[in-house]
C-alpha positions in Angstrom: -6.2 -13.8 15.2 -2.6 -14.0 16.4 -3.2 -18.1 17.4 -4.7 -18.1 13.4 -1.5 -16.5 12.4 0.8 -18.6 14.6 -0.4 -21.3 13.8 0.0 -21.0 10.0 3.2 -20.0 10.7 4.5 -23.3 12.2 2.4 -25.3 9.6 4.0 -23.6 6.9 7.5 -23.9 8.3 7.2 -27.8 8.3 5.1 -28.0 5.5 7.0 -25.7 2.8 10.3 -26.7 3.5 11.5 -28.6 0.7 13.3 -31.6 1.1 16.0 -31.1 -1.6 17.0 -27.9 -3.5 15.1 -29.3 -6.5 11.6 -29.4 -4.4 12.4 -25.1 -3.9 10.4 -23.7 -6.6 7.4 -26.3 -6.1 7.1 -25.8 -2.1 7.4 -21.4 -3.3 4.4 -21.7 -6.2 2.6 -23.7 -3.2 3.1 -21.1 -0.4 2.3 -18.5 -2.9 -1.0 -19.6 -3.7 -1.8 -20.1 0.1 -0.8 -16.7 0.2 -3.2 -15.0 -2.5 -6.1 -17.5 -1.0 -5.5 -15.1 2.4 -4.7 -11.7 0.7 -7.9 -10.3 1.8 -8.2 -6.3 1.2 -10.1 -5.7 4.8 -7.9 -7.8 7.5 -5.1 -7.7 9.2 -2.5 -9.4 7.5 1.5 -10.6 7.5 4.5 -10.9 5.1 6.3 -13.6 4.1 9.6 -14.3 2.7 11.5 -17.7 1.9 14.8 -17.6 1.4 17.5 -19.9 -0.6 20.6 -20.0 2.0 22.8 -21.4 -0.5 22.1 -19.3 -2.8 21.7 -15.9 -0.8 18.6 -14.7 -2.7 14.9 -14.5 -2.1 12.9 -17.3 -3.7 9.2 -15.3 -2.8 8.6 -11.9 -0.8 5.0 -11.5 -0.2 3.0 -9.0 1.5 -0.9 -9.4 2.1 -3.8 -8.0 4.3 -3.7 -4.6 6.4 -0.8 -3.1 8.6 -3.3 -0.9 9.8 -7.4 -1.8 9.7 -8.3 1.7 10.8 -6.2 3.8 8.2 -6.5 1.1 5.3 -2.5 1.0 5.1 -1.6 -2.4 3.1 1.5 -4.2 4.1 4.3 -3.9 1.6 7.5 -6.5 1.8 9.1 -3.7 3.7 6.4 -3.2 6.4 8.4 -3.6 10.0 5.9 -5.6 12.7 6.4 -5.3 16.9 7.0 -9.3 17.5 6.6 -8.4 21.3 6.3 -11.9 23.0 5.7 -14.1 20.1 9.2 -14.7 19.5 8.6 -17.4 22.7 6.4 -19.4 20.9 8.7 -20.0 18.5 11.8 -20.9 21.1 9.6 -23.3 23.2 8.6 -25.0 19.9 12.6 -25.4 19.0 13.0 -26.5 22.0 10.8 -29.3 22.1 11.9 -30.3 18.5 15.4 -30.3 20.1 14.2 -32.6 23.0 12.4 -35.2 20.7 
């Protein structure tokens, strides 16, 4: 699950970010529907937040799936996750991107 989740994670950060600030609300309808296709009631799931830097504010905050399978708990926009080791992932990818 957390390769599933990683991976949809790089996809979406080269796939949703808009060229220009006039692509923004386009690339956030699209990543919201890919969102409410996931949103299942029974699996672990994430949040997800994209956010105008120019601006300051929050173009979508999204929460889908379970925090917790066993209790049922849904994730809210709020929900805090352990990122352990998978911050790495995301470094060695930079890094390569950086090299190239």
């Amino acid at each position: 699950m957390k390769n599933k989740i990683l991976i949809l994670v790089l996809w979406g950060l080269a796939h949703f970010a808009p060229a220009t600030a006039a692509d923004a609300p386009n690339a956030t309808r699209e990543a919201a529907a890919l969102i409410e296709r996931m949103n299942d009631s029974s699996a672990p799931g994430g949040v997800v937040g994209i956010l105008d830097l120019q601006k300051h504010q929050w173009l979508l905050q999204k929460a889908f799936g379970l925090a917790n399978v066993d209790t049922g708990k849904r994730n809210g926009v709020d929900t805090i996750f352990c990122v352990a080791s998978v911050s790495k992932q995301f470094t060695a990818t930079l890094a390569a991107i950086a090299a190239h």
